[in-house]
Backbone as a ProteinNet text record, in pm:
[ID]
protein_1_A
[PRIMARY]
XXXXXXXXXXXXXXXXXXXXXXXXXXXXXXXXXXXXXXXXXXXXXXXXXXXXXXXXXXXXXXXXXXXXXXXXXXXXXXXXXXXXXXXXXXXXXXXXXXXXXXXXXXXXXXXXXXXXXXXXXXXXXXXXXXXXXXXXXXXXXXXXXXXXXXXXXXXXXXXXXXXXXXXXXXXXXXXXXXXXXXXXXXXXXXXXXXXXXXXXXXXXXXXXXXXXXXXXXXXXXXXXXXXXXXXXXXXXXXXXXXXXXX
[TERTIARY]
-9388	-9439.5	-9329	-9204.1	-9133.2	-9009.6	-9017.9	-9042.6	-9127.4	-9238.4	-9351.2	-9315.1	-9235.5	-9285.7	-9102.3	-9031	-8872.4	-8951.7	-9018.2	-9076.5	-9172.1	-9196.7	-9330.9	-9228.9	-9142.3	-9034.6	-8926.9	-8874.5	-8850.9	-8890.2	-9043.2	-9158.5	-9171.8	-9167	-9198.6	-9110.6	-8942.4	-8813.9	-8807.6	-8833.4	-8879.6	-8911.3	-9053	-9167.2	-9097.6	-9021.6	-8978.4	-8871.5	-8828.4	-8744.4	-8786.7	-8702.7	-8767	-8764.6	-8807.5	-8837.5	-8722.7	-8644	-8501.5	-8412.9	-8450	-8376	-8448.9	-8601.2	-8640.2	-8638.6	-8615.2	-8620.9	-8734.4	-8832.4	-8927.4	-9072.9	-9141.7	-9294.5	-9352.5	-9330.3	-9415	-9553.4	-9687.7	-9790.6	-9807.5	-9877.9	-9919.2	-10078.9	-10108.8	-10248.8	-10355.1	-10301	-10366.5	-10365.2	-10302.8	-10291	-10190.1	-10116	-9965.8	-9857.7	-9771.5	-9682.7	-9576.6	-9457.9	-9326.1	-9223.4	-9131.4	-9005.2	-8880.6	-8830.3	-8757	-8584.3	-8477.9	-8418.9	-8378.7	-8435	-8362.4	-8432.3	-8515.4	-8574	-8485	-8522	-8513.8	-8622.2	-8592.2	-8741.5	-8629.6	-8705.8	-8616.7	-8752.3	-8746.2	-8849.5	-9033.1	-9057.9	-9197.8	-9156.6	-9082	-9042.1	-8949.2	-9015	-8971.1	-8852.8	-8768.7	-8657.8	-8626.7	-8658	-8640.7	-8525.7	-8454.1	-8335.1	-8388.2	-8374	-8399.2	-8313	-8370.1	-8277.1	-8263.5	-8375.4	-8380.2	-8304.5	-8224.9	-8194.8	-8241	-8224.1	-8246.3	-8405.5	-8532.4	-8613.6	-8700	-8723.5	-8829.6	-8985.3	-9059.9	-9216.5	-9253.5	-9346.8	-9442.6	-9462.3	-9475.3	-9547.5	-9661.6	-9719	-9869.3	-9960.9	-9805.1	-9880.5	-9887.9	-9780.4	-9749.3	-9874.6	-9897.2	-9989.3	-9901.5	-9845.2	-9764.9	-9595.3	-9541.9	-9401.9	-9380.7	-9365.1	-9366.9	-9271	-9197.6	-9089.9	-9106.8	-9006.8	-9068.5	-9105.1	-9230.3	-9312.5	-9362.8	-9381.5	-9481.8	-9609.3	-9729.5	-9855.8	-9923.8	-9877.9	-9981.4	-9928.1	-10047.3	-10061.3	-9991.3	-10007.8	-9981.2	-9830.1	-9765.9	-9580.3	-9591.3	-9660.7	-9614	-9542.1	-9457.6	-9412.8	-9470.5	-9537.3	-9584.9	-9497.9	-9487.4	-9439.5	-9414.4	-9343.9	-9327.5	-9223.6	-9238	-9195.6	-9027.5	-9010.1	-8810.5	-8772.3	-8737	-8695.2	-8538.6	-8466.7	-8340.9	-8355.3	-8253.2	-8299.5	-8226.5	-8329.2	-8244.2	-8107.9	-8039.4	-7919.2	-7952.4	-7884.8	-7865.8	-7836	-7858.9	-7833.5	-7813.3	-7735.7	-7717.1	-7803.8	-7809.1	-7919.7	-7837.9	-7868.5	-7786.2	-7835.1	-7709.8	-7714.8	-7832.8	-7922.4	-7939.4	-7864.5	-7885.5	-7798.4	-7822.4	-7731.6	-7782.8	-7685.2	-7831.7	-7830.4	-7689.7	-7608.6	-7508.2	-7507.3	-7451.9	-7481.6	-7434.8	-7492.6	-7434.8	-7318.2	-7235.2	-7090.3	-7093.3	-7080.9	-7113.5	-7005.3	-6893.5	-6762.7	-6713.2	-6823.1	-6777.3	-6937.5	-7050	-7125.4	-7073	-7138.2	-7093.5	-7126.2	-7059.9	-7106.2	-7188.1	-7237.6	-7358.7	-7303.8	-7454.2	-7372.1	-7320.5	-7212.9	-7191.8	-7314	-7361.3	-7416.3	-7391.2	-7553.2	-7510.4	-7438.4	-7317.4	-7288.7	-7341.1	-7385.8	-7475.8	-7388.6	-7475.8	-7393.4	-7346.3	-7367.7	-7320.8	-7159.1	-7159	-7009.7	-6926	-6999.6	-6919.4	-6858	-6938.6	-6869.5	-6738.1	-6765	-6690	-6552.9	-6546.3	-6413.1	-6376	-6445.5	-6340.9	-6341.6	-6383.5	-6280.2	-6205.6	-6177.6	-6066.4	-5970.5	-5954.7	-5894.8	-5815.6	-5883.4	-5853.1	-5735	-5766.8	-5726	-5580.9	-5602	-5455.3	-5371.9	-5432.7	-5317.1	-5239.3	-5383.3	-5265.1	-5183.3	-5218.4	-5124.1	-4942.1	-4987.6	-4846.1	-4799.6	-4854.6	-4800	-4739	-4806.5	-4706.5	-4641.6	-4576	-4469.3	-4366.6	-4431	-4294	-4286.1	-4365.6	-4315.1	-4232.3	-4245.9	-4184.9	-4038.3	-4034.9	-3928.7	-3804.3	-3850.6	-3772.3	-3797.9	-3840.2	-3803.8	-3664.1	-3690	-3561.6	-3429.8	-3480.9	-3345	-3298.1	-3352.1	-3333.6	-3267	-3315.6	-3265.1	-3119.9	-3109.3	-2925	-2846	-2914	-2811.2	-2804.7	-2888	-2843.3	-2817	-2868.2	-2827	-2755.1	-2699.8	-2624.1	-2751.9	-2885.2	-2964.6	-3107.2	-3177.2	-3296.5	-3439.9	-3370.1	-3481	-3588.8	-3677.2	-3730.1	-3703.4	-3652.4	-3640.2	-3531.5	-3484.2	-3363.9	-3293.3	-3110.5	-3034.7	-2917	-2819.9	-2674	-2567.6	-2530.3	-2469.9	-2307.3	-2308.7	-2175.6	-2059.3	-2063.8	-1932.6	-1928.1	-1817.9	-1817	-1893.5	-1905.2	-1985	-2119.3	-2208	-2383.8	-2362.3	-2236.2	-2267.7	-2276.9	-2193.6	-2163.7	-2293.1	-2326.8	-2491.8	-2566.1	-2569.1	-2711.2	-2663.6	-2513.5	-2495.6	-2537.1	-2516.4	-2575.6	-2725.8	-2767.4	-2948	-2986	-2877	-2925	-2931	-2793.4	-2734.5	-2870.1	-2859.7	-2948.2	-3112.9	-3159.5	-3254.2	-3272.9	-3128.3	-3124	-3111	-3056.2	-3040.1	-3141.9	-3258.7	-3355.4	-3488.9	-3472.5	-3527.7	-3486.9	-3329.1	-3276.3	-3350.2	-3353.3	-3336.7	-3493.6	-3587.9	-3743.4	-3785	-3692.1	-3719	-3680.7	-3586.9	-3555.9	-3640.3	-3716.3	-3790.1	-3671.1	-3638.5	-3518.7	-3529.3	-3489.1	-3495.2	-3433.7	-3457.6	-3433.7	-3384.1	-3262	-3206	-3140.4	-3112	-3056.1	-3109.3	-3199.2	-3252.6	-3178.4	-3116.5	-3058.1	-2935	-2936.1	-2804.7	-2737.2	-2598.5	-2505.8	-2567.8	-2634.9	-2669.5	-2499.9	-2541.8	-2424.8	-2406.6	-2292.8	-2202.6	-2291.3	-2345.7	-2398.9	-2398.5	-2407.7	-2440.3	-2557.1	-2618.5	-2770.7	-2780.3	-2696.2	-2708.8	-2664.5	-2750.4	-2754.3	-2611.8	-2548.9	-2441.1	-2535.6	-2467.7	-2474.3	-2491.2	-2543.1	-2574.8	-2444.1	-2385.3	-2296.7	-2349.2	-2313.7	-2356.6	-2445.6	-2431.4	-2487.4	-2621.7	-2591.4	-2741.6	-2841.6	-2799.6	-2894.5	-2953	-2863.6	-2930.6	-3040.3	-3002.6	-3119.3	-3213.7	-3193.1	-3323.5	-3420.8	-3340.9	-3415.4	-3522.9	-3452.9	-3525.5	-3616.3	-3626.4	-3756.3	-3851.6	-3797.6	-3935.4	-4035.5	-3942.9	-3980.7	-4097.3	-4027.6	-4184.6	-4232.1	-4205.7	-4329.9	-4451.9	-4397.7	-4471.3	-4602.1	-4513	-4574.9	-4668.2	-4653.3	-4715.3	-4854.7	-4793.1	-4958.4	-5061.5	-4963.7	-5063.7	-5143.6	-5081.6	-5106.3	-5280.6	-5226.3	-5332.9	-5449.6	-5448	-5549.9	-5621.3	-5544.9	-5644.4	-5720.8	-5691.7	-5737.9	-5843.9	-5824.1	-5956	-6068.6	-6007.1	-6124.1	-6222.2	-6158.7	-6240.6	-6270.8	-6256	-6342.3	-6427.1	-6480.9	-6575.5	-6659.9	-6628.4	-6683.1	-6758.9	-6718.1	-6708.9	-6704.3	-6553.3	-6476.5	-6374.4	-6376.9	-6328	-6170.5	-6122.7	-5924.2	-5879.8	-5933.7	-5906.3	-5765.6	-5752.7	-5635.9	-5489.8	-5538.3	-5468.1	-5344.6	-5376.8	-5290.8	-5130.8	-5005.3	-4884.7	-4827.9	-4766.6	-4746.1	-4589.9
-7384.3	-7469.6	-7504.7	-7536.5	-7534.3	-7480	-7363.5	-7205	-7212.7	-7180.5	-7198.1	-7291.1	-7438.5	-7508	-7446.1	-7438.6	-7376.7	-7268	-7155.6	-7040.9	-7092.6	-7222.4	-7246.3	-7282.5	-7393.1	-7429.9	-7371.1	-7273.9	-7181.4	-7076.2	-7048.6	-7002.5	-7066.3	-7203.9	-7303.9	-7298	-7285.4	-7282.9	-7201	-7047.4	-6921.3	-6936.6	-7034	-7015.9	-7104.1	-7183.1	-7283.9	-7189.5	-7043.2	-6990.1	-6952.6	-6996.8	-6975.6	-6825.2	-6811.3	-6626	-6588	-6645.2	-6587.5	-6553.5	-6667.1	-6627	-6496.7	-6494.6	-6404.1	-6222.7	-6157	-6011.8	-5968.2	-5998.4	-5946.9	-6036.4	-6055.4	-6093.1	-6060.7	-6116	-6066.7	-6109	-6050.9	-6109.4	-6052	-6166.6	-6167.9	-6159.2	-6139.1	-6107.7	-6183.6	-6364.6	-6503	-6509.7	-6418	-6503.2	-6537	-6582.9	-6678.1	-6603.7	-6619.2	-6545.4	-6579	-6503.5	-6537.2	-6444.3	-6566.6	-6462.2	-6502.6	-6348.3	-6330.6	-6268.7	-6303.1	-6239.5	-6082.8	-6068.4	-5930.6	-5911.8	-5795.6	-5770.9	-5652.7	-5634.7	-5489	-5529	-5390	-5297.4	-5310.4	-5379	-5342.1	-5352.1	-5233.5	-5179.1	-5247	-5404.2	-5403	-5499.9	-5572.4	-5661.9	-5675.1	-5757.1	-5729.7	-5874.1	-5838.1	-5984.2	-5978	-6096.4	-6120	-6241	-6308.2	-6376.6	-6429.7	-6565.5	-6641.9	-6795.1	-6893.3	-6995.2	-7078.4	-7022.9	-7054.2	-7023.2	-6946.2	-6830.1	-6702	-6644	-6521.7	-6558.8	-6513.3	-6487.4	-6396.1	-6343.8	-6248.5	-6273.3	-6167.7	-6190.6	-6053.2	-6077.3	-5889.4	-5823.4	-5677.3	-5632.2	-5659.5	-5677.5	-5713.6	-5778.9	-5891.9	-6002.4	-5967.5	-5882.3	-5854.3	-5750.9	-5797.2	-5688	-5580.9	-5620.4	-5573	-5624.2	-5523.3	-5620.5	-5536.4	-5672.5	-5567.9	-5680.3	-5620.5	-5703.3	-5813.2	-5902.9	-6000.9	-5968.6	-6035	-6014.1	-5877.7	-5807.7	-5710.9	-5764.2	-5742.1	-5758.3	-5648.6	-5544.8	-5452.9	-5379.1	-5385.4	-5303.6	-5189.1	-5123.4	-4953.3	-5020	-5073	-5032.6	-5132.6	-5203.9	-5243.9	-5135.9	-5209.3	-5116.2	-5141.7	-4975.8	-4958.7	-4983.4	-5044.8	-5119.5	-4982.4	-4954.8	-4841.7	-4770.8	-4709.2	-4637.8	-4649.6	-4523.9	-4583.3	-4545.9	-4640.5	-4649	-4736.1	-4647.9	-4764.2	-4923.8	-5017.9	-5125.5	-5129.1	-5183.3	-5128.4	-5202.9	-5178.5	-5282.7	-5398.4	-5480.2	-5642.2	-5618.5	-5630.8	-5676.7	-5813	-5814.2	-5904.3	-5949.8	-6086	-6126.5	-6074.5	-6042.3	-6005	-6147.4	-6209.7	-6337.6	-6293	-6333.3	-6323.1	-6338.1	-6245.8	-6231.1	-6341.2	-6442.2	-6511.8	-6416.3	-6498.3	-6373.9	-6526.9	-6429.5	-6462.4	-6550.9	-6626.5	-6701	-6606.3	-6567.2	-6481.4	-6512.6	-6459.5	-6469	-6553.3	-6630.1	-6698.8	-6656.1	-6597	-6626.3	-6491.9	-6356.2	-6241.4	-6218.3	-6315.6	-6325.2	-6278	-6224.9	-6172.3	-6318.6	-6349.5	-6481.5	-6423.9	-6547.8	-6506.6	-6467.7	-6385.6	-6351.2	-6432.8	-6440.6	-6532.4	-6536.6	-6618.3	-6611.8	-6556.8	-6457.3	-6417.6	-6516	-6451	-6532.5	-6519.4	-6654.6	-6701.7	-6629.5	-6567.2	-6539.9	-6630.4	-6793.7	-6902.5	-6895.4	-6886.4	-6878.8	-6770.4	-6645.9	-6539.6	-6576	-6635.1	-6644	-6743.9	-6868.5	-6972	-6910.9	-6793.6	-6753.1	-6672.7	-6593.9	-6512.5	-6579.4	-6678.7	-6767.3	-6815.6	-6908.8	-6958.1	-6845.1	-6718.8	-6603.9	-6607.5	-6586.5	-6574.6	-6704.3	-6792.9	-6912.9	-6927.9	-6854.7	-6856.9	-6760.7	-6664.8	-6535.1	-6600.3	-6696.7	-6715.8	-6820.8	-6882	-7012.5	-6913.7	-6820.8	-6755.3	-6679.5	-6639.2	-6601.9	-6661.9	-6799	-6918.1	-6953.6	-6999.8	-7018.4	-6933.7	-6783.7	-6719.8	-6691.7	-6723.6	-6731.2	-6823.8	-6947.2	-7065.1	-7052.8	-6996.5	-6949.2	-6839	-6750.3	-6674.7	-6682.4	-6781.3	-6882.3	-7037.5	-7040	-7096.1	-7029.3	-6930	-6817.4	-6832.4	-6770.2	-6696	-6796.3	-6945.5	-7070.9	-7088	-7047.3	-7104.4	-6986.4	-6875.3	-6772.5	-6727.9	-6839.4	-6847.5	-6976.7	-7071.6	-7201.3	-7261.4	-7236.9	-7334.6	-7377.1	-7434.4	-7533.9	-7498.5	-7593	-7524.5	-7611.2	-7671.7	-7752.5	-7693.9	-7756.2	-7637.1	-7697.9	-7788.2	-7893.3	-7824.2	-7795	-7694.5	-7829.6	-7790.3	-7854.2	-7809.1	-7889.5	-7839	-7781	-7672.8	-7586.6	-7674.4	-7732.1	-7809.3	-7762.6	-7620.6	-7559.8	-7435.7	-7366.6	-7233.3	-7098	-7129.8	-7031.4	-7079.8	-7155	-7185.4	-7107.6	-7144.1	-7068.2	-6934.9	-6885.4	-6707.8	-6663.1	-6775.5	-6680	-6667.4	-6770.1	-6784.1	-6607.4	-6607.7	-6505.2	-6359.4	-6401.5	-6222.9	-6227.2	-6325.4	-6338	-6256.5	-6322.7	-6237.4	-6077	-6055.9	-5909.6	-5871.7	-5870.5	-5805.6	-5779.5	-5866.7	-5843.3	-5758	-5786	-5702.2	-5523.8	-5485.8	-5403.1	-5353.5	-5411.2	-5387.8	-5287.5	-5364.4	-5312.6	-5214.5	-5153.4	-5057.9	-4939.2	-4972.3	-4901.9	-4834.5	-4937.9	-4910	-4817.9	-4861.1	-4730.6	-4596.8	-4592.7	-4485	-4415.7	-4489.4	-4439.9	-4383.1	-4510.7	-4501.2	-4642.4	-4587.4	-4689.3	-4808.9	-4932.3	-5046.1	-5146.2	-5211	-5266.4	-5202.1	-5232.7	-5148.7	-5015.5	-4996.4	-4838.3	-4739.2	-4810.7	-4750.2	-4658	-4561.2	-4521	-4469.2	-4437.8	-4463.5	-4351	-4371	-4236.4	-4177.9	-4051.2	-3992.9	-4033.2	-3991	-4065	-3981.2	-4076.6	-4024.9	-4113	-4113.1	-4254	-4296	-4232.7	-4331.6	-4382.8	-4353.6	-4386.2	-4533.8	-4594.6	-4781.1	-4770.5	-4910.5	-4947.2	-4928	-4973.9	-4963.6	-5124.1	-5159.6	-5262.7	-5321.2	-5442.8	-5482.7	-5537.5	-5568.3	-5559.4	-5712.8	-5801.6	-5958.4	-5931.9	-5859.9	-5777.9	-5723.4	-5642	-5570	-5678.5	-5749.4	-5914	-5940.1	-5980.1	-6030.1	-5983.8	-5889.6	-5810.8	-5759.3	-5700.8	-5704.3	-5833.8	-5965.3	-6044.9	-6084.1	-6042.2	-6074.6	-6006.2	-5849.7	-5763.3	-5823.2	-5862.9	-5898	-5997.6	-6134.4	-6269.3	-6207.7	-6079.1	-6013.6	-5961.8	-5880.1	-5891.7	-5934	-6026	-6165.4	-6226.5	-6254	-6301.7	-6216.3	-6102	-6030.2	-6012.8	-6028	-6039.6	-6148.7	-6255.2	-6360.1	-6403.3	-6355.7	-6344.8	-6258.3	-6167.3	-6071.4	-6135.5	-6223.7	-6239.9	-6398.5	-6434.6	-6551.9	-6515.3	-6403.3	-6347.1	-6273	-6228.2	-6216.2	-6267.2	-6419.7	-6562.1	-6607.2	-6628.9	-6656.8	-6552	-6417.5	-6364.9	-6389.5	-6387.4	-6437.9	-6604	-6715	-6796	-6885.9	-6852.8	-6946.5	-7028.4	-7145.3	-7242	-7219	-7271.9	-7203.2	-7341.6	-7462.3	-7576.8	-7612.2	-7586.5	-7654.9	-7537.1	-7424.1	-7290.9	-7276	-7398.6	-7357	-7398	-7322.4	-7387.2	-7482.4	-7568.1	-7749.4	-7687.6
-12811.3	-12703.3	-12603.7	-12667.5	-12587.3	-12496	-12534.8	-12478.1	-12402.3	-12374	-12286.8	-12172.4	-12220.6	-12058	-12003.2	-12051.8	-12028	-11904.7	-11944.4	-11837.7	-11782.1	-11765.8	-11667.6	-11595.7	-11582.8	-11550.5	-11465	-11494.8	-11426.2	-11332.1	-11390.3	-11273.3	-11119.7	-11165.4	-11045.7	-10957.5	-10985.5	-10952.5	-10868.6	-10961.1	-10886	-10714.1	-10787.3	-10628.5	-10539.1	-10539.1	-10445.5	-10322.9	-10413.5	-10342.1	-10181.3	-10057.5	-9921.8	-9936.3	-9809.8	-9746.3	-9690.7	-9657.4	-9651.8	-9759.6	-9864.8	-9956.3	-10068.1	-10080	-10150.1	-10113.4	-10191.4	-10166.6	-10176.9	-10329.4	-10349.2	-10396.1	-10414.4	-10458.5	-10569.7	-10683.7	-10792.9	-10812.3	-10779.1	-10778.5	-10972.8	-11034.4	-11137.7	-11179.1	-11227.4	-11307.7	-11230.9	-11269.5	-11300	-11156.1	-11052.7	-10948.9	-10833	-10933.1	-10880.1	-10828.9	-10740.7	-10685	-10710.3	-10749.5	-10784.8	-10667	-10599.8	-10545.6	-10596.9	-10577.2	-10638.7	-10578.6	-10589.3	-10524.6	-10597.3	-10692.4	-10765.5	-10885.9	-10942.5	-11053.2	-11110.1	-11248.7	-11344.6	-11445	-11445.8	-11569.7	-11728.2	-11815.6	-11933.4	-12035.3	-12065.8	-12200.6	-12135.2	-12193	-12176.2	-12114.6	-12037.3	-11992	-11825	-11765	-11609.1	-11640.6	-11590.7	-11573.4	-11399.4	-11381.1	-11203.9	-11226.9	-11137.4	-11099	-10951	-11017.6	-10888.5	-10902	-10875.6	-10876.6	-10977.2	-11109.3	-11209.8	-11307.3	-11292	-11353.4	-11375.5	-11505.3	-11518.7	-11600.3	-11635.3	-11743.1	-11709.9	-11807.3	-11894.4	-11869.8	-11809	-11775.6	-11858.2	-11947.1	-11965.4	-11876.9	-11890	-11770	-11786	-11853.8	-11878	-11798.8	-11787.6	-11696.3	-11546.2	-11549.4	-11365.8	-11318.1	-11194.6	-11142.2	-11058.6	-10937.4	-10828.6	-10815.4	-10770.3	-10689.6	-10546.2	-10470.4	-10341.7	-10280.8	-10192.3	-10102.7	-10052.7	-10039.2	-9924.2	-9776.3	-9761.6	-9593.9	-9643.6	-9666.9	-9722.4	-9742.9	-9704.9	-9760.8	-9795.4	-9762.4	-9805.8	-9936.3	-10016.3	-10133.5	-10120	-10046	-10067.4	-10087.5	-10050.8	-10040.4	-10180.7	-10260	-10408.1	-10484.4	-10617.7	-10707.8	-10817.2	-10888.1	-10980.1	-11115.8	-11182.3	-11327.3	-11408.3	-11479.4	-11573.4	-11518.3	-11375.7	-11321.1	-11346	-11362	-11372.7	-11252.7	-11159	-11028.2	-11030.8	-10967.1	-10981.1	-10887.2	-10938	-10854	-10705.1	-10625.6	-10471.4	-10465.1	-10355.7	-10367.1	-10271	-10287.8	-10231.1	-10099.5	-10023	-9878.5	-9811	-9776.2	-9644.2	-9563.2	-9533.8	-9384.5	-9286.7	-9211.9	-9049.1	-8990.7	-8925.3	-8871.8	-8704	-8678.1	-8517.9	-8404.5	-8301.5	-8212.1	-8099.8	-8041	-7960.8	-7813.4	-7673.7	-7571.5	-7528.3	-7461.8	-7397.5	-7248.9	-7200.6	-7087.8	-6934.6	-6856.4	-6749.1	-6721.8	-6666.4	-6605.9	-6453.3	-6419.1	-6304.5	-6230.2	-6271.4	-6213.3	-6153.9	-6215.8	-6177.4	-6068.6	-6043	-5975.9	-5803.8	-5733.7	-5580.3	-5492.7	-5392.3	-5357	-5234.9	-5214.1	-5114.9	-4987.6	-4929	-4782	-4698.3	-4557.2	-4478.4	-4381.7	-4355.9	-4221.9	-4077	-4003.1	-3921.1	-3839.6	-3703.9	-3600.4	-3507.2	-3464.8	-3295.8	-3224.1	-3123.6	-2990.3	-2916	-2915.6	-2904.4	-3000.2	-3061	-3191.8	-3133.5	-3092.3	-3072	-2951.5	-2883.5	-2685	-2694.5	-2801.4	-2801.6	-2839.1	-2958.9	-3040.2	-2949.2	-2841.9	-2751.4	-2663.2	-2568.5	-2494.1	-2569.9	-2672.6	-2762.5	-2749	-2762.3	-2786.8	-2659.6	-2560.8	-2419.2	-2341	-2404.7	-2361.7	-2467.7	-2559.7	-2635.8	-2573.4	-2606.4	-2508.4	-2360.1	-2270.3	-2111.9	-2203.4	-2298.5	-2319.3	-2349.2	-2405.6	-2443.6	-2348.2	-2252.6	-2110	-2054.9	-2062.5	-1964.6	-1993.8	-2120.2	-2218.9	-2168.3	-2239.7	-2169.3	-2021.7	-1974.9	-1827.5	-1831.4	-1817.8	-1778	-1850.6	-2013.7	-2033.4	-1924.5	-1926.2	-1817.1	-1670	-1618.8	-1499.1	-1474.2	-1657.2	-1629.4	-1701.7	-1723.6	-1749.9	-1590.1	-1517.1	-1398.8	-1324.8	-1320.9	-1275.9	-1339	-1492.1	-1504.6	-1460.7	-1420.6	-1377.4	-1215.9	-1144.3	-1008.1	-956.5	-1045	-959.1	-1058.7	-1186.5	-1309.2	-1340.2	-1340	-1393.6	-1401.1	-1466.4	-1521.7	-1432.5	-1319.6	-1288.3	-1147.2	-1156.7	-1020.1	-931	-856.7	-745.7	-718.2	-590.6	-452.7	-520.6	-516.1	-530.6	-419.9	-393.1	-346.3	-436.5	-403.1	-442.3	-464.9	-589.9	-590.8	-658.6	-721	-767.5	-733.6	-734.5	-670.3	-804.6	-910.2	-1001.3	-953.2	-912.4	-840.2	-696.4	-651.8	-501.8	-530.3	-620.6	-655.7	-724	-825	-852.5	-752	-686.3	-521	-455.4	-429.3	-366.9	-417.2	-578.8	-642.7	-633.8	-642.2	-648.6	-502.1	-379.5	-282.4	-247.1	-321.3	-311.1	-356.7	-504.1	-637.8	-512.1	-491.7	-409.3	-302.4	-226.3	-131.5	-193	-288.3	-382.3	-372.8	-461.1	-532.5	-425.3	-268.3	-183.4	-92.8	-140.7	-99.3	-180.4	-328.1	-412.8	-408.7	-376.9	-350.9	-281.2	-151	-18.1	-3.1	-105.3	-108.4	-309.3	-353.2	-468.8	-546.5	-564.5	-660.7	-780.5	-920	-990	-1011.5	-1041.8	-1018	-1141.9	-1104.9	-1196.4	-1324.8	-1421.9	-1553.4	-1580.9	-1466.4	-1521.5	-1378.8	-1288.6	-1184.9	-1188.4	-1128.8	-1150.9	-1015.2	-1029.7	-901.7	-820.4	-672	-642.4	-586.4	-530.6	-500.9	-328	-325	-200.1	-98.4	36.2	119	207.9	363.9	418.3	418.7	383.7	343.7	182	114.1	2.4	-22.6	-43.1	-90.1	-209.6	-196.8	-279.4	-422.2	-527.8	-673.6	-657.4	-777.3	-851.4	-916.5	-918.7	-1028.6	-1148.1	-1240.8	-1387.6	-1347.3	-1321.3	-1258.8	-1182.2	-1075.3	-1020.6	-1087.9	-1164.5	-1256.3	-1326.7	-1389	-1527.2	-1417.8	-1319.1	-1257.5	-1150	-1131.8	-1129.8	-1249.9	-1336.7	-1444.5	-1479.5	-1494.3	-1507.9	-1411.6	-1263.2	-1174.8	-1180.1	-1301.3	-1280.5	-1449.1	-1500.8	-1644.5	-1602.5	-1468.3	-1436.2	-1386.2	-1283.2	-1208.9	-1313	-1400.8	-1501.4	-1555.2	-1620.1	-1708.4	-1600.2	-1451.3	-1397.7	-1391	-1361.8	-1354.5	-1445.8	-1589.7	-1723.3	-1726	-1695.5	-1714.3	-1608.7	-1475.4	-1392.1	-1422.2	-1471.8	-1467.6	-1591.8	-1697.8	-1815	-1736.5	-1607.2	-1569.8	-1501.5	-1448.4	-1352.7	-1458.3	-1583	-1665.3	-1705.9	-1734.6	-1798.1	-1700.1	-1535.5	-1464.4	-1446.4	-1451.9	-1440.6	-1590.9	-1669.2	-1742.2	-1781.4	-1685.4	-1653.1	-1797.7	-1863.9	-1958.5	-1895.1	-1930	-1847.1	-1863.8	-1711.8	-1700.5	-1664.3	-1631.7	-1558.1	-1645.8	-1743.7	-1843	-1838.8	-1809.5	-1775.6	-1667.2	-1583.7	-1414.8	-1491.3	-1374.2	-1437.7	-1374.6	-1418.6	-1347.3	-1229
[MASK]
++++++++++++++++++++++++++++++++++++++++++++++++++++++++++++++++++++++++++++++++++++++++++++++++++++++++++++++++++++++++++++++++++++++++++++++++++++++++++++++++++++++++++++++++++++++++++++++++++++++++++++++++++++++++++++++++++++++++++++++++++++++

């Protein structure tokens, strides 16, 4: 008798086992279902292992054994049969889905630009370039000022030492030079060279002449760059009012 409740006992143990943990299903005669994680066949006697331990059922009593989650008959195992016992497996843990990469994400497009935006960034454009024209203009205007008058100011002064009178005087030569050198389509300043002895042939340049001629063709220049990007933006009618030079 008490034998008997020991395997009822353990039966019950059996059945409590979850579906994860069971392998197989022993349906019995009476009914009742037993899982199991692991059976063998020994002589007239099925021994299954569950959380009860190990015990002993007849085959007698057993009808079927079929896997866990199996319902259908056909895949039961027939009792007698000498079949080896399968092996134990592993749960495979579930795969959880991964969170997207936010960080290797493309960022969104920029927005088109208004033709309002576009007009504004090329006047801005326009209005920077004369700003750097005039700069260096105004820069090599007062170059040109300490190397004919000593000083950098624009207001006419009196010529009060004899190196201001001597630049005034090369400023004149150099000029006068420069329009020798024109009429006869000849090159001008540091690119000039001695023509040959003739009486129509204009004097040479001294090294002081050339500095400054060179430097009147450099503001001639600059001036014209400067102008032509002013006559652009007034045809375009981008505002120059802030543009003029003081």
């Amino acid at each position: 008798m008490c034998k008997m409740i020991f395997v009822l006992a353990c039966l019950c143990l059996l059945t409590l086992l979850s579906p994860a943990e069971a392998q197989y299903v022993l349906v019995l005669k009476n009914g009742r279902q037993i899982s199991a994680q692991s059976y063998r066949e020994e002589g007239s006697m099925v021994k299954i292992f569950g959380l009860g331990g190990e015990i002993s059922i007849g085959k007698d009593q057993v009808q079927t054994i079929r896997r866990a989650g199996e319902g259908d008959r056909s895949s039961a195992t027939n009792l007698g049969a000498d079949q080896p016992q399968p092996a134990k497996t592993e749960p495979v843990p579930p795969t959880t889905a991964q969170p997207a990469d936010t960080k290797s994400a493309a960022p969104p497009p920029a927005p088109a630009e208004t033709p309002a935006a576009k007009r504004a960034a090329e006047e801005k454009a326009y209005q920077q370039k004369v700003k750097e024209l005039t700069a260096q203009l105004q820069e090599l205007r007062e170059q040109y000022a300490l190397r004919t008058r000593g000083n950098s100011g624009t207001e006419p002064q009196f010529f009060t030492s004899a190196e201001a009178f001597k630049g005034h005087q090369e400023d004149l030569l150099s000029r006068l030079r420069d329009a020798q050198f024109r009429a006869q389509g000849l090159p001008r300043g540091s690119a000039s060279q001695s023509p040959p002895f003739s009486l129509d042939a204009p004097p040479a340049y001294s090294e002081k002449q050339k500095e400054l001629s060179d430097l009147r063709s450099r503001i001639g220049q600059v001036e014209t760059d400067r102008q032509k990007l002013i006559d652009e933006m007034k045809a375009k009618n981008f505002d120059t009012g802030s543009l003029f030079l003081e």
